[in-house]
C-alpha positions in Angstrom: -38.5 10.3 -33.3 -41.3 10.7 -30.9 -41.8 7.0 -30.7 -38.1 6.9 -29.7 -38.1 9.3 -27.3 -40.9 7.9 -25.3 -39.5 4.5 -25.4 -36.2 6.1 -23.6 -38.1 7.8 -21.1 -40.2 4.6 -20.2 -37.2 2.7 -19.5 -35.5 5.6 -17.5 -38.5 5.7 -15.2 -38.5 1.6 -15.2 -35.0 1.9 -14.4 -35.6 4.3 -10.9 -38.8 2.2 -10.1 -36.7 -0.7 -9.5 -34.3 0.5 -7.8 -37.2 2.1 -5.3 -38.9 -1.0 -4.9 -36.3 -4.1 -5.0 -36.0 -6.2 -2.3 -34.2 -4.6 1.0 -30.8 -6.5 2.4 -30.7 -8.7 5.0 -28.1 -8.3 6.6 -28.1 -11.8 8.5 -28.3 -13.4 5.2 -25.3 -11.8 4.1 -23.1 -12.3 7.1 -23.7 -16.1 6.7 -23.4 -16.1 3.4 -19.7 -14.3 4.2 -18.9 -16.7 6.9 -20.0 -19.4 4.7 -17.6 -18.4 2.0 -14.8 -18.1 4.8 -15.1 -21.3 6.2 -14.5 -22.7 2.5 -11.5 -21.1 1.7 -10.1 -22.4 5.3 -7.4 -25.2 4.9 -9.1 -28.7 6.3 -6.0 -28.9 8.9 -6.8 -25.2 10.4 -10.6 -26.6 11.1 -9.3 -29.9 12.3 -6.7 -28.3 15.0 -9.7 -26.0 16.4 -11.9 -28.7 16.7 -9.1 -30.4 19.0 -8.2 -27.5 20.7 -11.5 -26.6 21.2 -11.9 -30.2 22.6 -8.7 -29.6 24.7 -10.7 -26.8 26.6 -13.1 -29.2 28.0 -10.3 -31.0 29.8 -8.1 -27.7 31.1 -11.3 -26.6 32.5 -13.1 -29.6 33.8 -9.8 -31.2 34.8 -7.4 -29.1 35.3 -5.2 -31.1 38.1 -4.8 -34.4 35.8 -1.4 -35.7 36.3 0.9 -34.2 33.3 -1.2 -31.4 32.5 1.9 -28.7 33.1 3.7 -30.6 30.2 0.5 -30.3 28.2 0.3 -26.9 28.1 3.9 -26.9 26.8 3.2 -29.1 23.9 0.1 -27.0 23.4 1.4 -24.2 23.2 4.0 -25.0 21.4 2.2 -26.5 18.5 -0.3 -23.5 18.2 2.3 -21.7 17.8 4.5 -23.8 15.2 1.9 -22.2 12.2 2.5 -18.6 12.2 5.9 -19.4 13.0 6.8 -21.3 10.2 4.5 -18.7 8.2 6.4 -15.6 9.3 9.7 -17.3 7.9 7.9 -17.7 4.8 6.8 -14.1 4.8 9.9 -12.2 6.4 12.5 -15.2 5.3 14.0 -17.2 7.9 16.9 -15.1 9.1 14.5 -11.9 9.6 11.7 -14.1 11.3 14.0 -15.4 14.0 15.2 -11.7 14.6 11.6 -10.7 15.0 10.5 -13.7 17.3 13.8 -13.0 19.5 12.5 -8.8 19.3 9.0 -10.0 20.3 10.6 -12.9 23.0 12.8 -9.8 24.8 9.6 -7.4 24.7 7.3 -9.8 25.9 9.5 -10.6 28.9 10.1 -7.3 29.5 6.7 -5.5 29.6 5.1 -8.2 31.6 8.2 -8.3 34.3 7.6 -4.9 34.5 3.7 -5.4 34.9 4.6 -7.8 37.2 6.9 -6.0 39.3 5.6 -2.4 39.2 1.8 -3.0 38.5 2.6 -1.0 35.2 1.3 -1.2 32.1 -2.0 -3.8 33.4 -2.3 -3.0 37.1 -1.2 -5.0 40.2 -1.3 -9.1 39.2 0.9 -12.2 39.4 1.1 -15.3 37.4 -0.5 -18.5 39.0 1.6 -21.4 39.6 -0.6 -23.1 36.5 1.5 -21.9 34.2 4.6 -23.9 35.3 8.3 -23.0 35.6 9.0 -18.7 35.7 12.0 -16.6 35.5 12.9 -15.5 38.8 9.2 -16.7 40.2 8.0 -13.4 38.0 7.3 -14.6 34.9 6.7 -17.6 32.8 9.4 -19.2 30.2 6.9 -20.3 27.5 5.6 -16.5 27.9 6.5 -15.2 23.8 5.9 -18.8 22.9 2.1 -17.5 23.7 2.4 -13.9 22.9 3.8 -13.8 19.5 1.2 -15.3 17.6 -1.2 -13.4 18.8 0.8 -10.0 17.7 1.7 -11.8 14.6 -2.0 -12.7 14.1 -3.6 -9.5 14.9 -1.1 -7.2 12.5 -1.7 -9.5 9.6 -5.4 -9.4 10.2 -5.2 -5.5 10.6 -3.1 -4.8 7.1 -5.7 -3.3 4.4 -3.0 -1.9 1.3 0.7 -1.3 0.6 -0.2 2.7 0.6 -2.0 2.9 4.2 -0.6 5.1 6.7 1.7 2.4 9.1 0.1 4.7 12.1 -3.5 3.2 11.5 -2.3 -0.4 10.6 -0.6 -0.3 14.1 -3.5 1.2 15.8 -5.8 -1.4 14.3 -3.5 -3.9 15.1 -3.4 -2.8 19.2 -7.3 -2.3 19.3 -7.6 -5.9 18.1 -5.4 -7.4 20.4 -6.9 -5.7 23.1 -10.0 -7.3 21.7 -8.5 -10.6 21.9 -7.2 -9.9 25.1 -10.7 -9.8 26.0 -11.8 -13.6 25.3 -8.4 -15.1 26.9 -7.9 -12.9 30.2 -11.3 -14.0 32.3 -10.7 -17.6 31.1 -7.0 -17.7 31.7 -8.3 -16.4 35.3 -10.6 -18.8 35.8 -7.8 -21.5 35.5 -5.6 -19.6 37.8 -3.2 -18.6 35.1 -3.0 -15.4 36.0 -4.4 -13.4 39.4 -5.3 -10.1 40.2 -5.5 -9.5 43.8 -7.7 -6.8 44.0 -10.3 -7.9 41.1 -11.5 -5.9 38.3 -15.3 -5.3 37.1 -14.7 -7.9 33.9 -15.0 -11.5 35.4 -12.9 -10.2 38.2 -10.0 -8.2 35.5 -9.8 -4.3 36.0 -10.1 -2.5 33.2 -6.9 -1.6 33.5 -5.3 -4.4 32.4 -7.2 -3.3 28.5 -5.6 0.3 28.8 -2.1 -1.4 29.4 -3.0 -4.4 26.5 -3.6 -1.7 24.2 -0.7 0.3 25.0 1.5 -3.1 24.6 -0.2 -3.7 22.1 0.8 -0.2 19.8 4.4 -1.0 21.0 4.3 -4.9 20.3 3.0 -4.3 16.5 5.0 -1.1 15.9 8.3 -3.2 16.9 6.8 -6.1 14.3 6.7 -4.2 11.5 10.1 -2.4 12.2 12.0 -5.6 13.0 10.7 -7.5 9.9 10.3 -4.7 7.3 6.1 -5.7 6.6 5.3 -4.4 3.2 3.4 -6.9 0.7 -0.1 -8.5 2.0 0.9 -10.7 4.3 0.3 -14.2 4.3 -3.0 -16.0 5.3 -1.1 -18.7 7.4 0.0 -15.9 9.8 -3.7 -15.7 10.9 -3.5 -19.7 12.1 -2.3 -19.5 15.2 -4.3 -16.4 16.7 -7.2 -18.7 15.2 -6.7 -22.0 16.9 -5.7 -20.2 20.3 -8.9 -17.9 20.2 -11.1 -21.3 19.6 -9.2 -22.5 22.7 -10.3 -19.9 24.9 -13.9 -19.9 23.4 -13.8 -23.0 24.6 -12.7 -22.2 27.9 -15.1 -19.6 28.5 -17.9 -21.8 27.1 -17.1 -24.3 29.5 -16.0 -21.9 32.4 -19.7 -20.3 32.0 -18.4 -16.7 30.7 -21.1 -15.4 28.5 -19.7 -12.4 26.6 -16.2 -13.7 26.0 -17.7 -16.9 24.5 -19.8 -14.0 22.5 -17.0 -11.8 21.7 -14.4 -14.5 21.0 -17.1 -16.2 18.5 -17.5 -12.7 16.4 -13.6 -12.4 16.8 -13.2 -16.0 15.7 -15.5 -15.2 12.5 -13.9 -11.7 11.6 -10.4 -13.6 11.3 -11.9 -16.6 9.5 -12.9 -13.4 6.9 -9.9 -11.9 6.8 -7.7 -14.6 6.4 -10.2 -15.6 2.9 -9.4 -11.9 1.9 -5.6 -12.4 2.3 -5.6 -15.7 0.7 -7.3 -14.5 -2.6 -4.6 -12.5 -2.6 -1.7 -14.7 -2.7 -3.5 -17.6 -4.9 -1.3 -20.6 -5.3 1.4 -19.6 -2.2 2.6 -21.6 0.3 3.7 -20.4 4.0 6.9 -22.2 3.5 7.7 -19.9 0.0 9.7 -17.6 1.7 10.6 -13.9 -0.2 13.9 -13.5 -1.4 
């Protein structure tokens, strides 16, 4: 009995020595070992289409007045769009998508008419002539083709479970938008997509304009989530989109010389590369175009 009782109390105190003196975490090591894993659950197409995109940068910023470059950006945007599109009819079905893209489409063209015209919810700014063709010279037409992807990308990114309060998933949801917002509005300046007269203390955008994204923002994903009833994990294709234009404006802000957007939009780029291996463990074996009945 004795025999057994020191035995126990030797490997109780072997037990709390290890656990004193293993080997600390390092938490570099980790976070590539994490962005290691999420770059092999990414789909071979979603890597190819940054890499182009990225590529694509170069020329909008090194040469931006090549002949055919307005029709470009239409295809462009277009087809970084097409992904969380066709994902979001997979997810919602394909009546309730095109009622949320048309929801999105009319909000989108209201709260930046408004911005336009009244200076409210971003401060005083215009769109640049870059950007093509607008409706009554205010606003651009391919203006939700650009938006919506990035709402749908940033509330899919944001979801955690089916039992979370919707407050915080929408709240999430703004913050990283605003986020986002925060790689594409310098680089989007620097090619004259957008102006603000007066200039602003981030690469010449007020601050402003990040008070009024994140007010948009709580709007934009609370009028998602109504529109298309959001309830199961959503879909990892829905991330696509926002992932492919986020490597697009890295790129431009790389190229355009912007240091802590290229920074931010590379930490941005890796947090949705991580969530979008999260949301595809669970939903092994689905397809975007397997739409819920």
């Amino acid at each position: 009995m004795l025999i057994q009782s020191t035995g126990l109390a030797i490997w109780k105190r072997r037990e709390t020595t290890a656990q004193i003196y293993q080997r600390p975490a390092y938490p570099l090591r980790y976070h590539t070992r994490v962005l290691t894993q999420a770059l092999r659950a990414t789909p071979r197409p979603l890597i190819v289409a940054s890499l182009l995109f990225f590529a694509a940068a170069y020329f909008a910023t090194r040469f931006p007045d090549t002949p055919g470059a307005e029709a470009g950006s239409y295809v462009s945007a277009f087809l970084i769009a097409l992904p969380s599109f066709v994902a979001l009819s997979g997810y919602l079905g394909a009546r309730r998508a095109v009622l949320t893209l048309l929801a999105l489409a009319a909000f989108a063209y209201v709260v930046e008419t408004a911005g336009v015209v009244t200076g409210f919810p971003y401060g005083p700014f215009h769109y640049g002539d870059a950007l093509g063709g607008r409706i009554l010279g205010l606003v651009p037409f391919m203006l939700p083709v650009s938006y919506a992807p990035l709402v749908i990308g940033a509330v899919a990114a944001s979801w955690r479970s089916e039992r979370e309060s919707r407050a915080l998933w929408i709240l999430r949801s703004a913050l990283l938008l605003t986020l986002i917002d925060g790689v594409l509005d310098p680089g989007a300046a620097s090619l004259g997509f957008w102006v603000w007269p007066e200039g602003g203390a981030y690469y010449g955008v007020p601050l402003s304009n990040y008070a009024g994204w994140l007010f948009s923002g709580v709007l934009a994903a609370a009028l998602l989530l109504a529109a298309g009833w959001w309830h199961a994990a959503p879909l990892p294709a829905l991330l696509d989109s926002a992932l492919v234009a986020l490597v697009f404006w890295i790129g431009v802000s790389l190229f355009s010389g912007l240091a802590i957007p290229t920074l931010l939009g590379s930490a941005l780029f890796a947090y949705l590369l991580h969530r979008r291996a999260q949301l595809r463990s669970l939903h092994p074996g689905k397809t975007p175009g397997s739409a819920r009945v």
